[in-house]
ZAMI-457201 format. One line per 4 residues: their letters; for each residue x, y, z of N, C-alpha, C. Coordinates in steps of 0.1 Angstrom, whole numbers, plus 5000, padded with zeros to 4 digits. Layout:
<recs>
a> X/Y/Z/X/Y/Z/X/Y/Z; ...
</recs>
This chain:
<recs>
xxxx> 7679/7304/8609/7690/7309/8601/7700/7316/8609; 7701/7324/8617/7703/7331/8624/7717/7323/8634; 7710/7310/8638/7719/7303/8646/7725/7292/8636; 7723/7292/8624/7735/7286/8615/7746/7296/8608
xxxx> 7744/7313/8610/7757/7322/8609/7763/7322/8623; 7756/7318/8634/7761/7319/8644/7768/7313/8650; 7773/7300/8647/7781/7289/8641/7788/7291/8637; 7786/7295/8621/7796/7301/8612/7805/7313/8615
xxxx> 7800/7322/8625/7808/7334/8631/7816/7326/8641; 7816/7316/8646/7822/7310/8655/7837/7302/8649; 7831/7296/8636/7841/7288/8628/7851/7297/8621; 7846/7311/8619/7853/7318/8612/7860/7327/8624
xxxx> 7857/7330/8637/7864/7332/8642/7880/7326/8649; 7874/7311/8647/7884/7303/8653/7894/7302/8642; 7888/7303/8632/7898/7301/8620/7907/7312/8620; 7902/7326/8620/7911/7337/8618/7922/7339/8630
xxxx> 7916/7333/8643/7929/7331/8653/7941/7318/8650; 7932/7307/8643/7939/7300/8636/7954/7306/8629; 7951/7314/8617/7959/7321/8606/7967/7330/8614; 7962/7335/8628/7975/7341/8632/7982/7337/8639
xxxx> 7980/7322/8637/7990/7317/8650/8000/7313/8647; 8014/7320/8659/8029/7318/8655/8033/7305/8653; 8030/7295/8659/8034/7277/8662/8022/7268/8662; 8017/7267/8649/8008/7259/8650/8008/7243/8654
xxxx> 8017/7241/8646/8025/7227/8650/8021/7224/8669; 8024/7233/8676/8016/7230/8691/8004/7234/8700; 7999/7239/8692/7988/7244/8694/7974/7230/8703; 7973/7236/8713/7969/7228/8726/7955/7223/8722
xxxx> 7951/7218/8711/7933/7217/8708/7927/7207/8720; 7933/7197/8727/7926/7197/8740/7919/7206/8751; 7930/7215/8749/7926/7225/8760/7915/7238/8752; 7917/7238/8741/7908/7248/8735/7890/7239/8732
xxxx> 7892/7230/8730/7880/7218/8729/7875/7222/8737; 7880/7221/8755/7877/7214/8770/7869/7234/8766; 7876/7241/8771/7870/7255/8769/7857/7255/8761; 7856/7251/8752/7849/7256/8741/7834/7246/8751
xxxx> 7834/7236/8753/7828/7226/8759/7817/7235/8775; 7829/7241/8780/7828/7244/8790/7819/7260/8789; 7821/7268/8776/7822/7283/8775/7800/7273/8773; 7800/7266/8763/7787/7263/8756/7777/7258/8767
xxxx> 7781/7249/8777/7774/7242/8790/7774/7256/8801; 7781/7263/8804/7779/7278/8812/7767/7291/8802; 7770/7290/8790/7756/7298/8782/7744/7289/8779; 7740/7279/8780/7733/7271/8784/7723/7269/8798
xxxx> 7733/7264/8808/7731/7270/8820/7720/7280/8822; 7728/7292/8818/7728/7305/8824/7712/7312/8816; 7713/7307/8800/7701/7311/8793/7688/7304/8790; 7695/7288/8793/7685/7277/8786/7680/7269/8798
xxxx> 7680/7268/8807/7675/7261/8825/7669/7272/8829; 7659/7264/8836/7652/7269/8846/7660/7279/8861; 7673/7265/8862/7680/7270/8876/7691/7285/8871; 7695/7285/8859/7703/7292/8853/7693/7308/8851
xxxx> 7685/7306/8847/7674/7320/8848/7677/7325/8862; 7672/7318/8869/7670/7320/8888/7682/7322/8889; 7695/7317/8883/7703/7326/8890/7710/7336/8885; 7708/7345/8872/7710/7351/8865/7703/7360/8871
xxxx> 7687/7359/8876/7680/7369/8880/7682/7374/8897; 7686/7363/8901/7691/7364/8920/7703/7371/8916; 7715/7368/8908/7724/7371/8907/7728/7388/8905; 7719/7392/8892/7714/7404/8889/7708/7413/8903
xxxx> 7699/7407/8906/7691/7414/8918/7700/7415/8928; 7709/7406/8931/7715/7411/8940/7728/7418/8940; 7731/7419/8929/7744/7429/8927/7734/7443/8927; 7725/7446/8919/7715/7458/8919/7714/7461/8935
xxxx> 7712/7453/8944/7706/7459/8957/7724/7459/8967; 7732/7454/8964/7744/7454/8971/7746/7470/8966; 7742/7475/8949/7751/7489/8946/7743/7499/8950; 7727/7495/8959/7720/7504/8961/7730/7510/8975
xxxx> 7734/7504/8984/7733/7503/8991/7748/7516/8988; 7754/7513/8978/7763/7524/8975/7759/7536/8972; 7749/7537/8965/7742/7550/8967/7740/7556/8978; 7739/7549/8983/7734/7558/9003/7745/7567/9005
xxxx> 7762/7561/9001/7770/7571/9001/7775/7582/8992; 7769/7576/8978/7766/7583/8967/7758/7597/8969; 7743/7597/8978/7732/7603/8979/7739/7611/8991; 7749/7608/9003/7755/7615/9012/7760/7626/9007
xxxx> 7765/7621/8998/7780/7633/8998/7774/7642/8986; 7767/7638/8977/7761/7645/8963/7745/7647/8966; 7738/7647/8979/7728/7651/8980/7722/7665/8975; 7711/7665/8971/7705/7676/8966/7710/7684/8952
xxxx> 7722/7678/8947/7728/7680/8934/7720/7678/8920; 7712/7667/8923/7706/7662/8913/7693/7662/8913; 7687/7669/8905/7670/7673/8905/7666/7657/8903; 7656/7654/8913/7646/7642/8913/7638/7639/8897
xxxx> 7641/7628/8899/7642/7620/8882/7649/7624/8871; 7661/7636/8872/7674/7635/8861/7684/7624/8866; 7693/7624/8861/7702/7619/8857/7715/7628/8859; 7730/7624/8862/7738/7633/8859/7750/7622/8863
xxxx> 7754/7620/8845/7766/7604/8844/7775/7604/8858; 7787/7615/8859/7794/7615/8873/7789/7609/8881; 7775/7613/8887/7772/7613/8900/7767/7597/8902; 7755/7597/8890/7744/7586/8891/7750/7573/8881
xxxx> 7764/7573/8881/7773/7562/8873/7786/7558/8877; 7796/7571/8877/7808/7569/8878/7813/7570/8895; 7806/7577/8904/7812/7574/8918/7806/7564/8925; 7799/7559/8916/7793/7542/8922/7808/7534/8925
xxxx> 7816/7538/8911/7829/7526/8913/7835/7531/8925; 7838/7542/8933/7843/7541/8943/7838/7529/8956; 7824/7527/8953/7818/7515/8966/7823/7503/8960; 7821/7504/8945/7825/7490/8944/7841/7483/8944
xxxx> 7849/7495/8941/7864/7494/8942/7867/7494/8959; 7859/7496/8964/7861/7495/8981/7856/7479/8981; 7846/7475/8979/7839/7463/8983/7851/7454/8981; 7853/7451/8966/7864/7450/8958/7873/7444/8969
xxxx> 7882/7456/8972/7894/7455/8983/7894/7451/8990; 7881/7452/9002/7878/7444/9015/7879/7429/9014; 7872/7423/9000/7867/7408/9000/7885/7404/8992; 7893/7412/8991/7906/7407/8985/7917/7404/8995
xxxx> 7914/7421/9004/7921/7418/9013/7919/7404/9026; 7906/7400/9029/7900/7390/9037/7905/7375/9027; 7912/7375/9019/7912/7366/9009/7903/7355/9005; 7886/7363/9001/7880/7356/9002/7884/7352/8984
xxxx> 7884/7364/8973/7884/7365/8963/7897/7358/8961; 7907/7359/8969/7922/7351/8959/7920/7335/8963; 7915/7333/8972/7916/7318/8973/7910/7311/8961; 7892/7319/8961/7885/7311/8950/7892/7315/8936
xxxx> 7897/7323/8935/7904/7326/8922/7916/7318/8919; 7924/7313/8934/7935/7306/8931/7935/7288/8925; 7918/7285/8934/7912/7273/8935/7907/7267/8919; 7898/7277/8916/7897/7280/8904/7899/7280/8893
xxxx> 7911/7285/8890/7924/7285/8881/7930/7272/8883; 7932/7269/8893/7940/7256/8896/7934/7242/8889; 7920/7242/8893/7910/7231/8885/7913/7235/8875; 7908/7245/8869/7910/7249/8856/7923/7249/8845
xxxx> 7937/7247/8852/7947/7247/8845/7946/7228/8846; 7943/7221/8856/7945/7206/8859/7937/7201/8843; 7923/7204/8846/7919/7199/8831/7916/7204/8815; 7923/7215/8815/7927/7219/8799/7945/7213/8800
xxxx> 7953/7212/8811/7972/7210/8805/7974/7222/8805; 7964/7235/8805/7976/7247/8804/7981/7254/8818; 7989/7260/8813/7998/7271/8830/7988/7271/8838; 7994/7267/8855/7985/7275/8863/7984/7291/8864
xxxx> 7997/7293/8863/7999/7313/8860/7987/7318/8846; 7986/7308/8841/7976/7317/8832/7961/7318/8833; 7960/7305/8839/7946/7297/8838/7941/7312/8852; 7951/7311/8861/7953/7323/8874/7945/7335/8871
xxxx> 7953/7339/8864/7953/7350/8854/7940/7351/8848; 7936/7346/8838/7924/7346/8831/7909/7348/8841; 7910/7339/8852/7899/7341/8863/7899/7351/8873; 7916/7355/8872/7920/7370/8883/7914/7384/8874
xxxx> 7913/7381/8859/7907/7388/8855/7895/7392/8851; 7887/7385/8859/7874/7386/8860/7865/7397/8870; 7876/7396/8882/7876/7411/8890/7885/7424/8891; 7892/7417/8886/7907/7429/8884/7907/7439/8872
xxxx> 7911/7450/8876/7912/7456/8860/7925/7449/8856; 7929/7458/8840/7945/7453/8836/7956/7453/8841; 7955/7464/8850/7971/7467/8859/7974/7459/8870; 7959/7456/8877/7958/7447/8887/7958/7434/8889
xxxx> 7956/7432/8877/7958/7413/8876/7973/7413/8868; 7976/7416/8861/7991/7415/8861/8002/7418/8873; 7997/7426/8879/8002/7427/8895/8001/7415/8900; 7993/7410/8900/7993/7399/8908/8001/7386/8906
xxxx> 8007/7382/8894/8019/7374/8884/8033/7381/8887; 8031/7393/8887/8047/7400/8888/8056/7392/8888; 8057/7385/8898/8067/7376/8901/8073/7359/8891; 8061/7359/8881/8062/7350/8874/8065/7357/8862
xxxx> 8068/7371/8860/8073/7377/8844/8084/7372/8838; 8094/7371/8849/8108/7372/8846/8108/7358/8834; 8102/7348/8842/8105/7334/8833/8095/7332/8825; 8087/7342/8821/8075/7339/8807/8082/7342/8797
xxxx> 8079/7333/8786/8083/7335/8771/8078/7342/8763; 8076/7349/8754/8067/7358/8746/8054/7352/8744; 8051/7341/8740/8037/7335/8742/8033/7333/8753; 8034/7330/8763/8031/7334/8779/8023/7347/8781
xxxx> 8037/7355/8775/8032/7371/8779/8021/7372/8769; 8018/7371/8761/8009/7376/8749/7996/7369/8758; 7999/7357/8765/7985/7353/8765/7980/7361/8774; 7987/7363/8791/7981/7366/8799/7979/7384/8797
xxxx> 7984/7391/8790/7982/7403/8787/7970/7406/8779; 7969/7392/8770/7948/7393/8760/7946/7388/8769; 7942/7384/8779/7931/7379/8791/7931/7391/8796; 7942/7400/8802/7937/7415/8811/7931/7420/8802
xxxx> 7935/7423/8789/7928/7432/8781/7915/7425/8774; 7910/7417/8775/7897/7408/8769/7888/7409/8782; 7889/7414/8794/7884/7414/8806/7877/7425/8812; 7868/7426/8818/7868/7444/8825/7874/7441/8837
xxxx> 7871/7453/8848/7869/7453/8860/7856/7449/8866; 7858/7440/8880/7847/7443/8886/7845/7456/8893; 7854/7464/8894/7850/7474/8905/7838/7487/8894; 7839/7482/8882/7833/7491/8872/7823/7483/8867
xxxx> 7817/7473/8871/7806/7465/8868/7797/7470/8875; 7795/7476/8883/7781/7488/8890/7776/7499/8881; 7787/7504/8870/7787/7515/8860/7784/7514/8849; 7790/7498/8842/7782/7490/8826/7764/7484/8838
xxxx> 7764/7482/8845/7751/7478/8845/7744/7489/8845; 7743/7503/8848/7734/7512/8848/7729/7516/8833; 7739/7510/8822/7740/7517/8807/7737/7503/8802; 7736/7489/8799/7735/7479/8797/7727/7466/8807
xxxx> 7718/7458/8801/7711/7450/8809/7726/7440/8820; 7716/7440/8827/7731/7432/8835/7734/7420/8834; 7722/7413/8829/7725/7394/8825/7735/7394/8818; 7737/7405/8811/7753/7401/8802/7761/7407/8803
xxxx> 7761/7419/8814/7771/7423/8818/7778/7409/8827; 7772/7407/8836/7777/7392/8845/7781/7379/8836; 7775/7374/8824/7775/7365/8817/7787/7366/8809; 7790/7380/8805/7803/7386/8797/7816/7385/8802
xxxx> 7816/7385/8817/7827/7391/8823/7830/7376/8827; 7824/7368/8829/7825/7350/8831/7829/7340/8818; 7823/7348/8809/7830/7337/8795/7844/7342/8789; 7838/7355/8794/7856/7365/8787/7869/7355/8789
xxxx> 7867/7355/8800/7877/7345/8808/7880/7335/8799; 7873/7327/8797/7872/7316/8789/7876/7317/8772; 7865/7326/8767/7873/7331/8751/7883/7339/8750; 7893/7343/8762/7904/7348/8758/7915/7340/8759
xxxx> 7911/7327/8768/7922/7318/8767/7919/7311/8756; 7912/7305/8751/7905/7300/8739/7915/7308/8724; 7908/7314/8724/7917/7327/8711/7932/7329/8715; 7937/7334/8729/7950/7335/8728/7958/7323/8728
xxxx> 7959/7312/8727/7963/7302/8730/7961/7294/8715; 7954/7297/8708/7955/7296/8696/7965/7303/8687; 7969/7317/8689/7976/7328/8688/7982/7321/8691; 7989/7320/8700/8006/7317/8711/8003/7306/8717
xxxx> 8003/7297/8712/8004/7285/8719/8016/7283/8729; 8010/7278/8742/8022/7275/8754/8019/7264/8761; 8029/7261/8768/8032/7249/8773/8032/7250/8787; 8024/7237/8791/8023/7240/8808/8037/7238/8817
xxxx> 8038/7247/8827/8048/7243/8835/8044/7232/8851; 8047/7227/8852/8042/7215/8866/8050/7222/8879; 8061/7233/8879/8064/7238/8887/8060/7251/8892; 8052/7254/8886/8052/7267/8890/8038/7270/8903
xxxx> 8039/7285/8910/8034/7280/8924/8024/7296/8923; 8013/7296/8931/8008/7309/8931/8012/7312/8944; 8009/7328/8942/8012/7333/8961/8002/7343/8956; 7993/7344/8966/7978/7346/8969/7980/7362/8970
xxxx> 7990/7360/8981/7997/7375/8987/8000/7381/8985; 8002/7382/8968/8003/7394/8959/7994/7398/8950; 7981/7392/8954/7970/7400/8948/7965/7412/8957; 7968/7414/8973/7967/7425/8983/7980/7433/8986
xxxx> 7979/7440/8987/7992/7451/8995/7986/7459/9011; 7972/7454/9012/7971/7463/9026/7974/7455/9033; 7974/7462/9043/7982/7454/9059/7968/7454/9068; 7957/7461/9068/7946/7460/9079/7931/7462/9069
xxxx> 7923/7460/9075/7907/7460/9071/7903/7477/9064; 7912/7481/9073/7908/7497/9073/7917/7501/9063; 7929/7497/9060/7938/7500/9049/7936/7495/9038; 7927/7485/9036/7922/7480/9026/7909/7487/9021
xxxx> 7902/7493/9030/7888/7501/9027/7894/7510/9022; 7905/7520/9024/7909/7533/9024/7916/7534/9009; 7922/7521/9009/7930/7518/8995/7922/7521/8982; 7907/7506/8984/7897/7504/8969/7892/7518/8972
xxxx> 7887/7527/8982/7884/7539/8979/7890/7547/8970; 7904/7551/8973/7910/7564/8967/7912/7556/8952; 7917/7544/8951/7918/7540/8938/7904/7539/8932; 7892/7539/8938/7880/7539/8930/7879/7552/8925
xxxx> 7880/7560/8932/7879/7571/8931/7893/7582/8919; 7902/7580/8918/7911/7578/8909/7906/7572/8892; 7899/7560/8895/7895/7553/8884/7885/7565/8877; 7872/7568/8889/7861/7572/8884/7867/7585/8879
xxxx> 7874/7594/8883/7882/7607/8873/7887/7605/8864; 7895/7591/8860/7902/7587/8848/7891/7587/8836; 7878/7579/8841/7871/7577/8834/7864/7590/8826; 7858/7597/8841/7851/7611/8835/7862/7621/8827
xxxx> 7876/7617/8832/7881/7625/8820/7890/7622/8805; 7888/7610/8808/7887/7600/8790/7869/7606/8780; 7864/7603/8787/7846/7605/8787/7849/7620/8777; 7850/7630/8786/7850/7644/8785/7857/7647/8769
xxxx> 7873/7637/8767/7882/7638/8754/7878/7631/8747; 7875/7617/8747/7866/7609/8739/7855/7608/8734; 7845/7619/8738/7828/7621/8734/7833/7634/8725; 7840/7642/8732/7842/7655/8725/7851/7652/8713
xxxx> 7859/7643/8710/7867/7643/8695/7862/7637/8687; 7855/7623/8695/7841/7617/8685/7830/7628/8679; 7828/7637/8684/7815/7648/8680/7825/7658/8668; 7835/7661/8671/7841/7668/8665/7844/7658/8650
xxxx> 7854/7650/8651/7851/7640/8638/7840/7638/8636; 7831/7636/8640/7813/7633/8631/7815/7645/8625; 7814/7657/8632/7810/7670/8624/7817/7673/8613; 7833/7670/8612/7840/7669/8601/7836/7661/8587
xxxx> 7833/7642/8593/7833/7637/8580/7817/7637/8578; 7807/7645/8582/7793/7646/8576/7800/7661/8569; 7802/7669/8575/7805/7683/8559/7815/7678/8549; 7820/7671/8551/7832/7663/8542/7828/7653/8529
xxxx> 7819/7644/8538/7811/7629/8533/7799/7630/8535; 7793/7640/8540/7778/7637/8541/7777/7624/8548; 7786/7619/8558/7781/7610/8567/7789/7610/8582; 7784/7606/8591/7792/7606/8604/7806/7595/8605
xxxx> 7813/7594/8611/7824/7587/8613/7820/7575/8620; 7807/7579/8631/7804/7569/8636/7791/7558/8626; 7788/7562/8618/7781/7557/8606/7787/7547/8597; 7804/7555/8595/7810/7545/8585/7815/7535/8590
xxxx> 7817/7540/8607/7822/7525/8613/7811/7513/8613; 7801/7515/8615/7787/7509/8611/7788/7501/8597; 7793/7507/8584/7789/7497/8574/7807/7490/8574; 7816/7496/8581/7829/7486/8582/7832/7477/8588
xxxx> 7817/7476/8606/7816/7463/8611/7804/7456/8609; 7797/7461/8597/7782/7458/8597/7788/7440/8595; 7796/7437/8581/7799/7420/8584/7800/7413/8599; 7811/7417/8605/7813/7410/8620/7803/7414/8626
xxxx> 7792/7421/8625/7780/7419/8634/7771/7406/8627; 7770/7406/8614/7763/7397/8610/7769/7383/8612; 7779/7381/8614/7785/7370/8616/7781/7362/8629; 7782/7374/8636/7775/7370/8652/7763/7370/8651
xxxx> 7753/7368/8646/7741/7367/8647/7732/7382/8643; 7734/7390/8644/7725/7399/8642/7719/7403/8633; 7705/7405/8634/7693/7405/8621/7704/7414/8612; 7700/7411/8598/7707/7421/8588/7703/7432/8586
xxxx> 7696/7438/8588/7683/7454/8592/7691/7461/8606; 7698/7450/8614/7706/7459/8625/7720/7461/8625; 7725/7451/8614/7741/7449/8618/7748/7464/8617; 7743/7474/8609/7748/7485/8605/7749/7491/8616
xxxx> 7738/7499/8625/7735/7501/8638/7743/7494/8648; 7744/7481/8648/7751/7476/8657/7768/7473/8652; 7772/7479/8644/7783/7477/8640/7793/7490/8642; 7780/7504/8643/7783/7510/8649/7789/7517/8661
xxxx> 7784/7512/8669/7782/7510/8682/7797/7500/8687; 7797/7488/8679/7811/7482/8681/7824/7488/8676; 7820/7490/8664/7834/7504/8657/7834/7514/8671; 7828/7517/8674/7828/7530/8684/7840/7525/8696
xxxx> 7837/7514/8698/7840/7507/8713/7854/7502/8714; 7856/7503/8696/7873/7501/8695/7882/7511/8693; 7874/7520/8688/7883/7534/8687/7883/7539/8698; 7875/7544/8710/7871/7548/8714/7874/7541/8731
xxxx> 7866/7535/8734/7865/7531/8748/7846/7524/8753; 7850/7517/8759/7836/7505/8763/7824/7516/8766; 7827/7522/8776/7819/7536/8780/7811/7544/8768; 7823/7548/8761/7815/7557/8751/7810/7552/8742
xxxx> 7808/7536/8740/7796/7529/8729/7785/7526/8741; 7788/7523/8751/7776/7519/8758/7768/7538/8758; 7773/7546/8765/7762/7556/8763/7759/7555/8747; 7764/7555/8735/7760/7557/8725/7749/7550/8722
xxxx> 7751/7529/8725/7744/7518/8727/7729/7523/8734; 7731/7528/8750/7724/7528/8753/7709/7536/8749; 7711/7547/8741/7699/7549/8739/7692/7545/8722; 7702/7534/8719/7694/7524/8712/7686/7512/8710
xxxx> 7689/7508/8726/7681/7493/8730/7665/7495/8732; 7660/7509/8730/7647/7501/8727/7642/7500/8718; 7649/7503/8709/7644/7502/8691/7650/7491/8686; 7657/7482/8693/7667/7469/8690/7661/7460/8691
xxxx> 7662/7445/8686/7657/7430/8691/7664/7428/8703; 7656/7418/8706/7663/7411/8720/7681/7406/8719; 7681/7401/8705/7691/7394/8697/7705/7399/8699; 7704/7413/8689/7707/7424/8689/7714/7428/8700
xxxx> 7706/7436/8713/7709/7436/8721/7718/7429/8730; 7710/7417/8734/7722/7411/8739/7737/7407/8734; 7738/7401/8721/7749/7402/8714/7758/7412/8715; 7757/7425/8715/7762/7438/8713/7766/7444/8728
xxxx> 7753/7439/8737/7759/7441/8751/7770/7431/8757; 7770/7423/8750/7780/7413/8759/7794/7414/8749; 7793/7422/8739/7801/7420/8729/7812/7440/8736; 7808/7446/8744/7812/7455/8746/7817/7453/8759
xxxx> 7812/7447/8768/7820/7446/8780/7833/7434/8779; 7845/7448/8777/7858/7443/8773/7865/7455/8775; 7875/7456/8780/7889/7467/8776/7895/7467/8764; 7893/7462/8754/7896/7456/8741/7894/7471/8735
xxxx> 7902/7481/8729/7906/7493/8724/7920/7496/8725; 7922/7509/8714/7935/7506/8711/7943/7516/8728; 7938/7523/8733/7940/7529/8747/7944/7521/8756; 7940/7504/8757/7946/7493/8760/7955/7494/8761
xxxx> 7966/7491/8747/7978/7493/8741/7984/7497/8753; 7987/7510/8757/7994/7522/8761/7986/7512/8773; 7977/7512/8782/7975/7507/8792/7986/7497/8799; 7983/7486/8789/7993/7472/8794/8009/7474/8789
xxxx> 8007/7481/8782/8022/7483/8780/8032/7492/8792; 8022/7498/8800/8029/7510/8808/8029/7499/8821; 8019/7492/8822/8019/7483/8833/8028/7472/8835; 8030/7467/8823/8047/7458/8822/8058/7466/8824
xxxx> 8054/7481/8818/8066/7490/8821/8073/7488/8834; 8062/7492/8845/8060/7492/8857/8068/7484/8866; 8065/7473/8858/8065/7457/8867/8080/7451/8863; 8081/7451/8849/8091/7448/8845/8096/7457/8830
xxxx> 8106/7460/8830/8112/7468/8822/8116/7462/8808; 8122/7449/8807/8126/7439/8801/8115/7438/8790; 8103/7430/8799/8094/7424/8790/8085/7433/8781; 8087/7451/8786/8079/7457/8780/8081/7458/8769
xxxx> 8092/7460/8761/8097/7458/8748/8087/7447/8742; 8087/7439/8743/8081/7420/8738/8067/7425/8736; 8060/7437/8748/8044/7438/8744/8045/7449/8736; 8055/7459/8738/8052/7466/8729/8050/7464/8714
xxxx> 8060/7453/8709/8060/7449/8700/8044/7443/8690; 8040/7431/8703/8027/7430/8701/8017/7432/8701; 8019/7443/8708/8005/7455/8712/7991/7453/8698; 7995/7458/8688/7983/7453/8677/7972/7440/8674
xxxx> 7985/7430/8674/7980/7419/8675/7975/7413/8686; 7977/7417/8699/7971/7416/8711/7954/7421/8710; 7954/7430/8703/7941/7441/8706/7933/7430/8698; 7936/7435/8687/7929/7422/8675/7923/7410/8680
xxxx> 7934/7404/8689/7929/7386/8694/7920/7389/8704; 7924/7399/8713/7912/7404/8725/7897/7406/8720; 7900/7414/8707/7886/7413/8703/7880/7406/8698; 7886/7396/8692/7886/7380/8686/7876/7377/8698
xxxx> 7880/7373/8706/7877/7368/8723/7860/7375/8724; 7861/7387/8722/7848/7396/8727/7840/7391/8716; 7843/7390/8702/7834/7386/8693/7825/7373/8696; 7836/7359/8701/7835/7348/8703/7827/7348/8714
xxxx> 7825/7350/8728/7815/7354/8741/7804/7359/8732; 7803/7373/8726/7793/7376/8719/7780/7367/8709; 7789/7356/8698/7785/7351/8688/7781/7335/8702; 7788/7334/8708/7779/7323/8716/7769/7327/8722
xxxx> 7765/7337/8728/7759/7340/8738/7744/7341/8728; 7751/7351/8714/7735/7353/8709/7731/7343/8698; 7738/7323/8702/7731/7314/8697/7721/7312/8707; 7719/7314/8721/7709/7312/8732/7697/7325/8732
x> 7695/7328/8722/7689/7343/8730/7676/7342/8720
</recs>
């Protein structure tokens, strides 16, 4: 039963991107087909083969032992801080992204990451017909946060159309970072942290392109060279450092305002309503959890948990998430974990908006405009990765 709403959360998702779309009349269903074809044979793969386990599990294991290896500098500098067998988020979560925002850099600067990214995208725009700049885009976003993969297009802003921009801006925001995938795997199983951050790609071109249908250009060119700015090996270590390190403060001090206004609203609407805030988001996504598959005894719980992650920030439902997964189905679980690794909140907004600021002055107006409807389709995208992933599980 389960995998016939799962279906149905699929059909109803594609519908509701449907109804928002500005130009249906051109709307690319070859290329959303070829996707959809491609998102089902990669969850497949990954959940239902023998070879797809093996490499989910090599995959897993070896990102785990690459971040160990970050701890050694982790355990350098914050030695003896941390009483043996506590925990303390900062330390044992968030200065991890500094190794991985360094790793990051080094394999960007070596161009080992832009080439396959450029290669990539390239196949990938050849057989759906859409933009190479987007298809770019969508797969640059698989390691990049939002400010950084639009960095890397800069030079293609000037001549995007508002559907252009709409698309590649729900791909940064329907995306995480890799350099912060060391930090969701400590709070979330990692098969779907990896699995999530690989279809994202895919359901946000899927959903946005539905949204804003565009038209491929046959001229247009990538330059690799603007996915780096360092000039040496050492400048590029020095760089993903201070910017990891940047990120991991941003974080702990969103964390700090966003856990503490969430606690303060709970305390308000339970003397108020006799219920938490984070409760009523619960029975207001308890549908869109059930839509995706999850037993009806959890959708409330897990609807929670997703209300949280839109108000809020990916972080502060995963700690919340996390100390629900062992009272959860497998189902459940996974759905919910792959359904949170996203930038997809309204904090976004202000994110990509300040980053077109940046880049281009012009086009920021056009996102500003969009900013709502962007968030919405992004999470369109998160739902659609989610409602696939928990027909295999």
């Amino acid at each position: 039963m389960s995998i016939v709403i799962g279906i149905l959360g699929i059909f109803i998702t594609l519908a509701v991107a449907f109804i928002l779309s500005n130009d249906r009349k051109n709307i690319n269903y070859r290329a959303i087909i070829i996707l959809m074809v491609l998102e089902f044979i990669v969850t497949i793969i990954m959940f239902k083969t023998t070879a797809g386990l093996k490499i989910i599990e090599s995959v897993s294991n070896g990102v785990s032992d690459v971040l160990n290896y970050g701890y050694e500098g982790v355990n350098f500098v914050t030695g003896g801080l941390v009483p043996e067998g506590s925990s303390v988020f900062f330390i044992n979560v968030l200065m991890l992204i500094i190794f991985t925002s360094t790793l990051l850099s080094l394999l960007t600067h070596i161009r080992v990451l832009p080439l396959a990214i450029k290669y990539i995208g390239g196949t990938l725009a050849k057989i759906t017909g859409l933009s190479k700049v987007v298809t770019f885009n969508s797969i640059n976003s698989i390691f990049f946060g939002q400010s950084e993969s639009l960095l890397a297009i800069k030079s293609h802003l000037n001549t995007m159309n508002a559907n252009k921009l709409f698309v590649v801006c729900t791909s940064a925001m329907a995306s995480v970072s890799a350099s912060i995938m060391g930090a969701y795997i400590n709070m979330i199983p990692a098969k779907y942290v990896l699995v999530a951050m690989l279809l994202n790609s895919l359901s946000s071109l899927i959903i946005a392109t539905l949204v804003a249908p565009i038209k491929k250009n046959e001229d247009e060119t990538i330059n690799i060279k603007e996915v780096s700015n360092s000039n040496s090996v050492f400048g590029a270590i020095s760089a993903g450092a201070l910017d990891g390190g940047k990120v991991a403060l941003i974080v702990a001090a969103m964390l700090v305002a966003y856990v503490g206004l969430l606690a303060l609203i709970n305390g308000f609407f339970n003397s108020i309503f006799g219920m938490s805030f984070t409760e009523m988001l619960g029975y207001i996504f308890a549908p869109v959890a059930w839509i995706m598959g999850i037993p009806a005894n959890e959708m409330v719980t897990a609807g929670s948990v997703m209300g949280t992650k839109l108000a809020a920030n990916e972080f502060v439902a995963m700690l919340q998430f996390q100390e629900l997964i062992p009272s959860l189905s497998e189902k459940t679980v996974g759905i919910v974990s792959t359904f949170l690794v996203s930038f997809a909140n309204f904090a976004s907004i202000g994110i990509i908006s300040g980053s077109i600021q940046a880049i281009n002055g012009e086009k920021a107006d056009i996102v500003a405009k969009f900013g709502l409807k962007m968030l919405l389709t992004a999470t369109l995208a998160s739902v659609l990765t989610a409602t696939v992933v928990g027909l295999f599980i």
